[in-house]
C-alpha positions as CSV (number, residue, x, y, z in Angstrom):
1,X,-52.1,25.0,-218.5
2,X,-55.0,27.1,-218.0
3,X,-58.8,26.2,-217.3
4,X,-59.9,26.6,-220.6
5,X,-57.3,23.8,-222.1
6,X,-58.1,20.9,-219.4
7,X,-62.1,21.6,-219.6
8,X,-63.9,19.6,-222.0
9,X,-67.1,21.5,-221.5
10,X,-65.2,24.3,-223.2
11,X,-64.9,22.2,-226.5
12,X,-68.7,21.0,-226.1
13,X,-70.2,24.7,-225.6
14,X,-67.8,26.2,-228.1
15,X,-69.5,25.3,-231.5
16,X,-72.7,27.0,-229.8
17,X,-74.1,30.0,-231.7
18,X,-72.8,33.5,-230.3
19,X,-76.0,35.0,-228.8
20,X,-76.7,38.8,-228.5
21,X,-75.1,39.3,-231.9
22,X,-77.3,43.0,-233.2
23,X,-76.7,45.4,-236.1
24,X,-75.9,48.6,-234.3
25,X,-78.8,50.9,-235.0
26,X,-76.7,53.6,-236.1
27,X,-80.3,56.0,-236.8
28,X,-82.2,54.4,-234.1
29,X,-80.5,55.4,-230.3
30,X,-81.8,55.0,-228.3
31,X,-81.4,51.1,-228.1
32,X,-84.2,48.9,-228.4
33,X,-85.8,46.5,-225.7
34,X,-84.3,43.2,-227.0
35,X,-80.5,44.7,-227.0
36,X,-81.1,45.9,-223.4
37,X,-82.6,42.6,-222.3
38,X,-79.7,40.4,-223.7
39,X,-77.3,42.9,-222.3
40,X,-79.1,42.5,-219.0
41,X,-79.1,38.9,-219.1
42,X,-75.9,37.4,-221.0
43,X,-73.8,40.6,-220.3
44,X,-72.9,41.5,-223.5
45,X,-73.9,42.7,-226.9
46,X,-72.2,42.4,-230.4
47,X,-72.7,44.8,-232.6
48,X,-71.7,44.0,-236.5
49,X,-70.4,46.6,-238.5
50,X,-70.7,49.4,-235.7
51,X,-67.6,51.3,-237.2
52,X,-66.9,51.7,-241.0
53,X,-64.1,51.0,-243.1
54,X,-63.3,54.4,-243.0
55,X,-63.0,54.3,-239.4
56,X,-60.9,51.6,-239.2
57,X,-58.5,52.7,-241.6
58,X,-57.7,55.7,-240.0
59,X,-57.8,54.3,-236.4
60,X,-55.0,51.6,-237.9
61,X,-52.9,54.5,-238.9
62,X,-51.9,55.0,-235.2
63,X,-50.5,51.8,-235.0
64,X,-48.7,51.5,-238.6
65,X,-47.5,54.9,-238.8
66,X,-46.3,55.9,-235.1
67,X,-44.2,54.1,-232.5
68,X,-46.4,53.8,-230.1
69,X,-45.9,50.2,-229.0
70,X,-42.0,50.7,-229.0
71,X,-42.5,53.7,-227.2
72,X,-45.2,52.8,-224.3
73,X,-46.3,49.2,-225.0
74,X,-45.8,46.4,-222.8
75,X,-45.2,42.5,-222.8
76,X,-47.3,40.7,-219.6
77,X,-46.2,36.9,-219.9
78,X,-48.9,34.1,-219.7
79,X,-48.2,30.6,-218.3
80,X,-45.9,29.7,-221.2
81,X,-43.6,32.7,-221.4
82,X,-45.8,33.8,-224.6
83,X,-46.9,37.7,-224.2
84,X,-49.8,39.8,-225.4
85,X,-48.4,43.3,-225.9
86,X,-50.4,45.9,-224.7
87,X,-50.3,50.2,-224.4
88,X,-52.4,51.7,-222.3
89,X,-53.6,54.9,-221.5
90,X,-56.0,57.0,-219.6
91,X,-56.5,60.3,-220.8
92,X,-58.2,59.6,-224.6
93,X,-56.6,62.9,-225.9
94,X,-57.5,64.2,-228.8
95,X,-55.9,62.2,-231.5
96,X,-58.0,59.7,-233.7
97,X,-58.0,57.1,-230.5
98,X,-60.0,59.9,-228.2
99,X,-62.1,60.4,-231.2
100,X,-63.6,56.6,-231.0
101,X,-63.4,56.8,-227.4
102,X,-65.2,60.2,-227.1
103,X,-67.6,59.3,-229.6
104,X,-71.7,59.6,-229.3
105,X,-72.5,56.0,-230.3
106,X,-69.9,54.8,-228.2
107,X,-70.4,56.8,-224.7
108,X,-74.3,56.8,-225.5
109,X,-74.9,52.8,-225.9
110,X,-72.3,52.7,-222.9
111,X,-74.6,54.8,-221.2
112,X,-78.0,53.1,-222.0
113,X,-76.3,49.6,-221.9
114,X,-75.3,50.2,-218.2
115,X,-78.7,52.1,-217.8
116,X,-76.8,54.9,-216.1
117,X,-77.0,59.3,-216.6
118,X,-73.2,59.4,-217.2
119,X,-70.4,57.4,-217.8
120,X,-66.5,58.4,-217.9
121,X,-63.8,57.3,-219.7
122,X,-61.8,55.3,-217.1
123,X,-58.9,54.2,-219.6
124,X,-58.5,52.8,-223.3
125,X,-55.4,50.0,-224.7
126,X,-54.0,48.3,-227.6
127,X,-53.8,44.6,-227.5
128,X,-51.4,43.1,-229.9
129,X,-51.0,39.9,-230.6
130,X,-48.1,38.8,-232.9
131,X,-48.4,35.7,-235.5
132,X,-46.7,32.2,-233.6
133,X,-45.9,34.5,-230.8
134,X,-49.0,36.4,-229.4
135,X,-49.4,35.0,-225.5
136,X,-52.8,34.0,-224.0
137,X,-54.7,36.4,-221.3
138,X,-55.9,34.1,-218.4
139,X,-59.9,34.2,-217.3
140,X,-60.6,37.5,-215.8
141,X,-63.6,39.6,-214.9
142,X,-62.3,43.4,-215.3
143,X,-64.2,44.3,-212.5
144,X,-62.0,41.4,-210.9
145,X,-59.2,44.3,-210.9
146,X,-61.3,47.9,-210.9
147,X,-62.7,46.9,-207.4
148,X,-58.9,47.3,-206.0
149,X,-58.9,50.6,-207.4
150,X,-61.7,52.2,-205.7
151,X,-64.9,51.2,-207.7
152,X,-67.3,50.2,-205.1
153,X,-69.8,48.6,-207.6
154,X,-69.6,46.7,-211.1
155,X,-71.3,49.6,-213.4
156,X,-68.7,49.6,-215.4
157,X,-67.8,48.1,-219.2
158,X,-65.7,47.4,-221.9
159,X,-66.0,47.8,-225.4
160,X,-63.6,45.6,-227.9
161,X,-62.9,47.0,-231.6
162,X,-60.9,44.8,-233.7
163,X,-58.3,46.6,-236.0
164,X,-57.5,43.1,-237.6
165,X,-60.0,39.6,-237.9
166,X,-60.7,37.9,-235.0
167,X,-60.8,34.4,-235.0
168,X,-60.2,31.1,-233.0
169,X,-57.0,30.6,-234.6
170,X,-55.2,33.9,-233.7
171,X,-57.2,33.9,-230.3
172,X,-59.8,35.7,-230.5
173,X,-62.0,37.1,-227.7
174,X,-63.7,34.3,-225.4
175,X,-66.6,34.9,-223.1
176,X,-68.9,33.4,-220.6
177,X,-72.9,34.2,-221.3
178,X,-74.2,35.2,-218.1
179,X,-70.9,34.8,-216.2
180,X,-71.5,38.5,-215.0
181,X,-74.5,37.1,-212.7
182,X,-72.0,35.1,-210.4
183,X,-70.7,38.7,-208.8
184,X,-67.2,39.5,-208.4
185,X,-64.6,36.6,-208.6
186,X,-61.5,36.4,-206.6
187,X,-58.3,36.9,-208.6
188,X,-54.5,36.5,-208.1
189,X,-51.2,35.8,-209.3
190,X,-51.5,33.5,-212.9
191,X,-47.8,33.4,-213.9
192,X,-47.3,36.6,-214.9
193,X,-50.9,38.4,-215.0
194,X,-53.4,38.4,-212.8
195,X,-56.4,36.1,-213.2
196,X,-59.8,34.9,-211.6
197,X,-59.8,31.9,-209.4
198,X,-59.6,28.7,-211.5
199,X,-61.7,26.5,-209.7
200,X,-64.6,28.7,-209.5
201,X,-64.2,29.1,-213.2
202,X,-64.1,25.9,-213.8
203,X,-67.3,25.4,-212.0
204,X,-69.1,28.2,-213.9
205,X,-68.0,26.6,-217.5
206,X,-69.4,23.1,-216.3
207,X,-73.2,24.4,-214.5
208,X,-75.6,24.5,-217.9
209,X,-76.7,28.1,-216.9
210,X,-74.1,29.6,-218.5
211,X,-72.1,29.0,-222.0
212,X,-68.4,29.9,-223.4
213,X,-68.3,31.3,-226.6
214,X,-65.9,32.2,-229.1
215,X,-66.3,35.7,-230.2
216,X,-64.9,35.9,-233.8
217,X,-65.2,39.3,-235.1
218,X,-64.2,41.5,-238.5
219,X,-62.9,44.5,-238.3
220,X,-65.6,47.3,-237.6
221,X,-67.3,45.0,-235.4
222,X,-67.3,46.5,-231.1
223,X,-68.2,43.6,-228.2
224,X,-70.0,45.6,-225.1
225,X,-69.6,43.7,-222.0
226,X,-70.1,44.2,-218.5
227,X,-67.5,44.4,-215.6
228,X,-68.0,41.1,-214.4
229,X,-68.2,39.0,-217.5
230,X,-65.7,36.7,-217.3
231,X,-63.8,36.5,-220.9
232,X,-60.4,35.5,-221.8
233,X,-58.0,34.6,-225.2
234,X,-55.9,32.1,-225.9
235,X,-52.1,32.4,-227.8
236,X,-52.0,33.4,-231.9
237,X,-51.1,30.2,-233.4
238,X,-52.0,31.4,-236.9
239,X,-49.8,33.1,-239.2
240,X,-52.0,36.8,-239.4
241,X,-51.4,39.3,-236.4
242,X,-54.5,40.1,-233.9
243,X,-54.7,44.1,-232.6
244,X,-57.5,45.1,-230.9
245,X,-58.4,48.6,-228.9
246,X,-60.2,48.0,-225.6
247,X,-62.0,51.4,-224.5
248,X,-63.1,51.3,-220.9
249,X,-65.9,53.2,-219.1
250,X,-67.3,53.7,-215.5
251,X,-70.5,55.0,-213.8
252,X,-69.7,59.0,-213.2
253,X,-70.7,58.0,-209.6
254,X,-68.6,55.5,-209.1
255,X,-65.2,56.8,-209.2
256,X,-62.8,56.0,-206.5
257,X,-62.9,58.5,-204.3
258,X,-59.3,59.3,-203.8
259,X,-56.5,59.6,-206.2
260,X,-54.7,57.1,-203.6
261,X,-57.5,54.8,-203.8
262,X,-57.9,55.1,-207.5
263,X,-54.2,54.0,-208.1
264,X,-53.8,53.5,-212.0
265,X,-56.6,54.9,-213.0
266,X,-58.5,57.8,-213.3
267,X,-61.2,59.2,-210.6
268,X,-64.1,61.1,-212.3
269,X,-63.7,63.4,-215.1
270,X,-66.3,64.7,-217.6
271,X,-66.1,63.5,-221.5
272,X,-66.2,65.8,-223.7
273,X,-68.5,64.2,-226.6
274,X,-67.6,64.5,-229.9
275,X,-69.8,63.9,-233.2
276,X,-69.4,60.0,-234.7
277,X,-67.6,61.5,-237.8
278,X,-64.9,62.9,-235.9
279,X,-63.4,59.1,-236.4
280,X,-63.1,58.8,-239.7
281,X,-62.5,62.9,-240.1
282,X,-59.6,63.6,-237.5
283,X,-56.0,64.1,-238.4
284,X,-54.1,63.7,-235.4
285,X,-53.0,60.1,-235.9
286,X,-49.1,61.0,-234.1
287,X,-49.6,63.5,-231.0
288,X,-50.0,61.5,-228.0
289,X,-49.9,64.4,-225.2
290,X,-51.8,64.0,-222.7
291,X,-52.6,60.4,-223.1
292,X,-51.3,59.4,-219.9
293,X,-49.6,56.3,-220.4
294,X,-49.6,53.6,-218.1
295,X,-46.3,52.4,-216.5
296,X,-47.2,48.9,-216.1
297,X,-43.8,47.8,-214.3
298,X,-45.7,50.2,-211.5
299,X,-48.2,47.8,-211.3
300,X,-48.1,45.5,-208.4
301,X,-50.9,43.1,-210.1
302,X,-48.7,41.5,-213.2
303,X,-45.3,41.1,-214.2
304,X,-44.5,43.1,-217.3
305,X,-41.7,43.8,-219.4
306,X,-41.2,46.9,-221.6
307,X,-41.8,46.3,-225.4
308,X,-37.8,46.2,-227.1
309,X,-37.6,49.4,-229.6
């Protein structure tokens, strides 16, 4: 059982009204004072509609009309044996993936969000979660695992497109507002992922500071949050399937400075911006070269099993 199903302040807090929800100001960049401020202070920002319907439709093609999750994906049990599947990779490439991931708006509100010069592209996924089936993803701050790979500091984020709806029924995104204040959280072993400590979570959902959301999204919408936001899903009880990309980004500076050191992921490496339309206007939905897959049954921090083809 995890922390979120014996605490009854998550039930209490989770009818509260999603702050930091913004329309992306797609002609406006840089970002105004108010979306700064809330990012600053809650940790994240929602942005409706920051990618069209054209964007989303070709971005889905990856996943209907390749085999990418037979091929690289992944199966990392929760508590109850249920599985999220997840691909990831670390390299965006130059297929309609590195498009979104090399994108201005996206690298540039990265950039001003974190209120950096430069940020890379430390790694992207897929997160599926199958109708009945889909497994939970414990409580975890990213920044809970980056720091074992080198990062020295939190200036670092995550950006969450949904391919499909997102809602509380097919375990949607959930999120702590302000969490990212309380620093880095120690994490281990939570059946078979890794996750933050459970009683200090459970202390950070009960102290009236801070408040647990449900993020439910539509397609099109992206969630910026910071490293040390602590956020988590439960299982897809509902009858629709839940995919979501999860695009990743550092400081330039703050690269592990070894490869060794770096382990899974990438040190420092230049991205080479491409213009928004390049989403909706690119091709390549099939060649995956150079993506650099991840071999999650390398990885000493969960126990995963390779997706059946």
């Amino acid at each position: 059982t995890s922390v979120c199903d014996v605490c009854s302040v998550c039930f209490a807090s989770a009818m509260a009204s999603l702050p930091c929800t913004h329309d992306f100001p797609s002609t406006t960049l840089p970002l105004n004072g108010d979306i700064l401020e809330d990012f600053t202070t809650q940790g994240f920002i929602l942005f409706r509609s920051f990618l069209s319907s054209g964007e989303i439709t070709n971005l889905r093609r990856v996943f209907e009309e390749t085999d990418i999750l037979s091929h690289h994906g992944y199966k990392i049990p929760d508590s109850s044996g249920r599985s999220p599947q997840i691909v990831l990779w670390n390299a965006p490439g130059s297929g309609v993936t590195g498009m979104l991931a090399r994108c201005q708006k996206v690298v540039r509100t990265s950039e001003q969000l974190l209120g950096v010069r430069e940020v890379y592209h430390y790694h992207s996924k897929l997160v599926v979660k199958e109708p009945r089936i889909g497994g939970r993803q414990e409580w975890h701050q990213d920044y809970g695992y980056w720091y074992n790979n080198g990062l020295l500091t939190p200036n670092c984020l995550s950006v969450f497109v949904p391919l499909d709806r997102c809602d509380e029924e097919n375990g949607c995104l959930q999120v702590i507002a302000g969490s990212h204040r309380c620093g880095r959280i120690e994490h281990g072993k939570v059946a078979g992922q890794t996750g933050a400590d459970r009683d200090r979570v459970e202390a950070i959902l009960g102290d009236k500071r801070f408040s647990h959301h449900f993020v439910e999204m539509e397609p099109g919408d992206a969630l910026f949050f910071h490293g040390n936001v602590l956020h988590s899903s439960a299982q897809n009880d509902s009858a629709h399937q839940r995919r979501a990309l999860i695009l990743a980004y550092n400081q330039a500076e703050n690269g592990a400075a070894t490869a060794t050191a770096a382990k899974h992921h990438p040190m420092y490496r230049p991205i080479d911006v491409v213009g928004d339309e390049m989403i909706e206007q690119c091709e390549n939905v099939s060649d995956f070269r150079g993506k650099e897959f991840l071999d999650f049954s390398l990885d000493e921090t969960c126990n995963a099993v390779k997706v059946e083809k």
